[in-house]
C-alpha positions as CSV (number, residue, x, y, z in Angstrom):
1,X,2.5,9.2,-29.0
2,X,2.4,12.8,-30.5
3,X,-0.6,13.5,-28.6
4,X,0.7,11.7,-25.2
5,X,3.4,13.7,-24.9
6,X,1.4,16.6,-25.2
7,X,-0.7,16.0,-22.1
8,X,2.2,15.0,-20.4
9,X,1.7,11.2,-20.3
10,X,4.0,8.1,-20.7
11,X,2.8,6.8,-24.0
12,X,2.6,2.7,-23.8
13,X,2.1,0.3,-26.3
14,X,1.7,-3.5,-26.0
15,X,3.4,-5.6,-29.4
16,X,2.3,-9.3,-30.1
17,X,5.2,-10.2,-32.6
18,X,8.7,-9.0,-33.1
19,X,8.1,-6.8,-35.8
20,X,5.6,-4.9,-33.8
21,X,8.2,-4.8,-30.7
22,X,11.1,-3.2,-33.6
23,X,8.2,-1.2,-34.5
24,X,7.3,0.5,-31.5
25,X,11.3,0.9,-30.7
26,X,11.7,2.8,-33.9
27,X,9.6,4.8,-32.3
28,X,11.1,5.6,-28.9
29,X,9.2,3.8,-26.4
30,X,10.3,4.5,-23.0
31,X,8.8,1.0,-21.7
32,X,7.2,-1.9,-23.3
33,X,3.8,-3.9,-21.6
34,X,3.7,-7.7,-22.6
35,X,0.2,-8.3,-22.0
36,X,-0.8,-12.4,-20.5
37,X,-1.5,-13.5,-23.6
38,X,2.4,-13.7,-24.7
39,X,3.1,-15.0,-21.1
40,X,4.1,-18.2,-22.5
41,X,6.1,-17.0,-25.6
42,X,9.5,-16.8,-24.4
43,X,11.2,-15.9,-28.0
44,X,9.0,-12.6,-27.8
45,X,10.1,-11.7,-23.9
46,X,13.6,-12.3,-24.9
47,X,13.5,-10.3,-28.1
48,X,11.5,-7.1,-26.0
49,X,14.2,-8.1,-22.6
50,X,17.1,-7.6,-25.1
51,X,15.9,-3.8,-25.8
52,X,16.9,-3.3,-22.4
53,X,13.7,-0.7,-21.3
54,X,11.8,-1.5,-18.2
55,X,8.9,-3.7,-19.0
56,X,5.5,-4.5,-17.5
57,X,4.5,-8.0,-18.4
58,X,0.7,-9.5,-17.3
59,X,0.6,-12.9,-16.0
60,X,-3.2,-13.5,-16.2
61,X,-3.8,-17.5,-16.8
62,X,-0.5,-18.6,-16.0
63,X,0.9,-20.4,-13.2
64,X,4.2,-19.9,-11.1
65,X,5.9,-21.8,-13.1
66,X,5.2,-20.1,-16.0
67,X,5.8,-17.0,-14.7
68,X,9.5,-18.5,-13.5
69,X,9.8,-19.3,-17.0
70,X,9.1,-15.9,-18.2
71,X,11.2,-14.4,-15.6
72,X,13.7,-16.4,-16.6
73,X,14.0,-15.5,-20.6
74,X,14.1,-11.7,-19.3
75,X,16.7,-12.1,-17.1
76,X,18.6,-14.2,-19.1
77,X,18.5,-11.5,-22.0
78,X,19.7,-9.5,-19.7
79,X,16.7,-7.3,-18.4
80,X,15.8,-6.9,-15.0
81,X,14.0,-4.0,-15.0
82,X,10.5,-5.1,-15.1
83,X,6.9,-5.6,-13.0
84,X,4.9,-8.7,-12.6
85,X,1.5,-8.0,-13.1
86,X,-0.9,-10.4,-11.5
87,X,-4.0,-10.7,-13.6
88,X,-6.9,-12.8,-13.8
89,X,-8.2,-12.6,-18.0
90,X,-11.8,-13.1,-17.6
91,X,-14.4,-9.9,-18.9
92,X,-15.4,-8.5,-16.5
93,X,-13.3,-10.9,-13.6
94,X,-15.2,-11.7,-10.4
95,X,-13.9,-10.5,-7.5
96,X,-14.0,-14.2,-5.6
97,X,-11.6,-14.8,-8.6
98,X,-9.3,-12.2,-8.4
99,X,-6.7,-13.7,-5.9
100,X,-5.0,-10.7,-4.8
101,X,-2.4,-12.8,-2.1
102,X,-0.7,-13.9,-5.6
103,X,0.6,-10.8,-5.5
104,X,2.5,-11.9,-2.5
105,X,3.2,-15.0,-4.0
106,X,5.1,-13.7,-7.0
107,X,7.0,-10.9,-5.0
108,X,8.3,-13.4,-2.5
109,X,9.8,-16.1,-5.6
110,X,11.0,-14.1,-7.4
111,X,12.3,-10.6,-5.4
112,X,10.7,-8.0,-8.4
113,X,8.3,-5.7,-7.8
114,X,4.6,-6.5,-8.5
115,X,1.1,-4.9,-9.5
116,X,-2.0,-6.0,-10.3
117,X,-4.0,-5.9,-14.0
118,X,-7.7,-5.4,-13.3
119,X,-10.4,-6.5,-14.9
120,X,-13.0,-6.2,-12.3
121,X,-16.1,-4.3,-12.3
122,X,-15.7,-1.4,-10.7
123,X,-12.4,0.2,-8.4
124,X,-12.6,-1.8,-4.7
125,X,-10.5,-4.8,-6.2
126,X,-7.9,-2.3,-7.8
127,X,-7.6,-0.2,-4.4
128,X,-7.5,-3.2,-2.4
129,X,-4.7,-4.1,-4.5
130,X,-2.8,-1.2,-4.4
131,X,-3.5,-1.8,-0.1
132,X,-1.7,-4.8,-0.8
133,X,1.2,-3.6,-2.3
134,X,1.1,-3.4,-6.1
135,X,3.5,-0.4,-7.5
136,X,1.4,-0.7,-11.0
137,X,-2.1,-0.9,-11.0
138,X,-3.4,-1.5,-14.8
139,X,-6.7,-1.0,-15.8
140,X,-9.4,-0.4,-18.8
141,X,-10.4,2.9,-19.7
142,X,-13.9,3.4,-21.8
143,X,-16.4,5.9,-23.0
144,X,-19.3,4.1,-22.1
145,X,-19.4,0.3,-20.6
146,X,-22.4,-0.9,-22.6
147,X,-20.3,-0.6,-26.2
148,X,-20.5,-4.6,-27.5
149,X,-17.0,-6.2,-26.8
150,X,-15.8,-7.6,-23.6
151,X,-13.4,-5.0,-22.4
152,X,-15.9,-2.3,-22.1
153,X,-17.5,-4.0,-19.4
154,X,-14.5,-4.8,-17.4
155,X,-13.5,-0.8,-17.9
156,X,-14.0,2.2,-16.0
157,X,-15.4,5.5,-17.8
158,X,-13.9,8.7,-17.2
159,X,-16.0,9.9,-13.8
160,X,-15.0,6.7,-12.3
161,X,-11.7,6.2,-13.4
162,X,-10.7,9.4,-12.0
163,X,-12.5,8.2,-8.7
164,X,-10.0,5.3,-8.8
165,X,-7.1,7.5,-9.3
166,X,-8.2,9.5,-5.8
167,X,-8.5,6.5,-4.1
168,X,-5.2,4.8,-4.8
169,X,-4.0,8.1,-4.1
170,X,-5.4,8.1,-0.6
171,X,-4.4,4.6,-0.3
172,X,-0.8,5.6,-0.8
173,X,-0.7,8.1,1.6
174,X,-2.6,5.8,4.0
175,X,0.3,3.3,4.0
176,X,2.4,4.9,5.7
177,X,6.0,4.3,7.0
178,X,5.1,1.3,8.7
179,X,7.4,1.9,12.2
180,X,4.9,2.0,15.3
181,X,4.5,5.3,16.4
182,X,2.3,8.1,17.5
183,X,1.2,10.5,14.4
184,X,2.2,14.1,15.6
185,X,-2.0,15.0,14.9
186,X,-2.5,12.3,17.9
187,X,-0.9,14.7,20.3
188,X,-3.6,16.6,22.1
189,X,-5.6,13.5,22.0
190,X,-3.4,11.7,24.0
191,X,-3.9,14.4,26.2
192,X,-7.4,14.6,26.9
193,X,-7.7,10.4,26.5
194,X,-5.1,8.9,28.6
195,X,-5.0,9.3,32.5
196,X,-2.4,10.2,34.9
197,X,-1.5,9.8,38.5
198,X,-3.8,12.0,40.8
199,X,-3.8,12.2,44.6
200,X,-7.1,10.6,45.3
201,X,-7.6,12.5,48.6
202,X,-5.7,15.4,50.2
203,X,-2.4,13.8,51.2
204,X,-0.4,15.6,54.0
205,X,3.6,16.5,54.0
206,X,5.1,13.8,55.6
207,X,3.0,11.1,54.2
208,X,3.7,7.5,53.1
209,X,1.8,7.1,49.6
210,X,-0.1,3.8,49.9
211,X,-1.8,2.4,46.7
212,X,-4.9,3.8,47.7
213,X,-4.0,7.3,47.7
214,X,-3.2,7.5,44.2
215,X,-6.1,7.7,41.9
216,X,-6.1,7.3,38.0
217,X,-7.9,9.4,36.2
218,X,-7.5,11.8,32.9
219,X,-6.1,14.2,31.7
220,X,-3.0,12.3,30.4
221,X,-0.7,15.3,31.0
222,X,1.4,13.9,33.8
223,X,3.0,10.7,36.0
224,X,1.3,7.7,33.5
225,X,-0.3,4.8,35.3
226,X,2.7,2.6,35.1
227,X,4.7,4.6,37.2
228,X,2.0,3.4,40.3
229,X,4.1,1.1,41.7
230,X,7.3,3.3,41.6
231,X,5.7,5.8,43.6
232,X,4.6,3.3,46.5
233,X,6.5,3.8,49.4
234,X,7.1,7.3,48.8
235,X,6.8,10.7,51.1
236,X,5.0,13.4,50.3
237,X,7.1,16.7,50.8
238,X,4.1,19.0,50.8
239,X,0.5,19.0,51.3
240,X,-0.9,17.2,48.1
241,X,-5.0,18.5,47.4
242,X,-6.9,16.2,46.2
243,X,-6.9,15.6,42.6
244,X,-3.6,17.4,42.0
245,X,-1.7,15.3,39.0
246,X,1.3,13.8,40.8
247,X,4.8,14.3,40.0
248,X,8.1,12.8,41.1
249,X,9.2,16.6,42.7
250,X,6.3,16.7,45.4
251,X,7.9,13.2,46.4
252,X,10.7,12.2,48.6
């Protein structure tokens, strides 16, 4: 913890029992993880809900039902500050297995915000995740991934860890604000890629614009192609060369 705080990082701890949970409290943890193992043991979320700190709590090998359960004994203990971590607790998981739409699943039943626990080889699976949605992306951290035990090879060494990092990073950004609308680095795109109204041959002063007179062509700079039909009918008030963009002030 000591060393945690040093580097400037959130030091997190995962308790199996209650005396572990006091434990760790004693201590001064800022959050508590509940890994999927303890999914089902109520008496344990209700004893870590009642310290009232935010908790991240895995749901690997449970069902919904289960996880209602869960949910439940938190809120009932009078926590609601937690994350539902989908997980699928297989070393490494395959990705045909992970299920990332559960992550949909959960946030829709039970209105809490939701990440995903991955033990996957390699970072796609997390990223996609994060593309998904998930506001906590958990996952293994290892020197080298041919040590014996099973979480080495569902872990990520340093090099590619730190890849992972970039890429939910980008991700993040990528996301955006979600309304419809033109980025400002679009601008002189539109420009050159979208046409206007153009006379398509020299049109005298004095001239009833028919359709065939107007051309479309680019730049994108003035009258846009919708505007066709509006200008049907019209008269020109000057000499109009051919190819000049048109707008509504040479126009009667």
């Amino acid at each position: 913890m000591d060393y945690c705080r040093g580097k400037g990082l959130l030091f997190l701890s995962t308790p199996f029992d209650e005396e572990s949970a006091d434990f760790l409290e004693e201590l001064g943890m800022a959050a508590y993880k509940v890994s999927s193992g303890e999914i089902t043991n109520l008496p344990l979320l209700a004893h870590v809900a009642r310290k009232h700190k935010p908790m991240i709590i895995s749901t690997g090998m449970a069902n919904l039902s289960e996880v209602e359960s869960a949910v439940l004994a938190v809120q009932d203990a009078g926590n609601h500050e937690f994350v539902l971590l989908h997980c699928v607790s297989s070393y490494p998981a395959n990705p045909a297995d992970a299920n990332l739409r559960a992550m949909h699943t959960m946030r829709k039943a039970f209105n809490v915000p939701v990440g995903y626990s991955d033990h996957t080889s390699g970072i796609e699976v997390a990223i996609a995740a994060v593309a998904l949605g998930a506001c906590v992306i958990e996952k293994h951290l290892t020197l080298d991934t041919s040590l014996p035990g099973p979480d080495h090879q569902a872990s990520l060494e340093p090099n590619e860890f730190a890849r992972m990092v970039k890429g939910v990073r980008i991700i993040e950004v990528a996301l955006g604000s979600g309304r419809k609308e033109p980025a400002f680095s679009e601008a002189n795109t539109a420009a050159v890629a979208r046409k206007s109204l153009v006379a398509a041959w020299d049109i005298a002063a004095g001239t009833e614009l028919t359709e065939e007179m107007i051309a479309i062509m680019r730049p994108g700079t003035g009258l846009p192609p919708a505007m066709r039909q509006q200008l049907l009918g019209r008269i020109a008030r000057t000499n109009i060369p051919a190819g000049t963009l048109l707008g509504l002030e040479m126009l009667t």
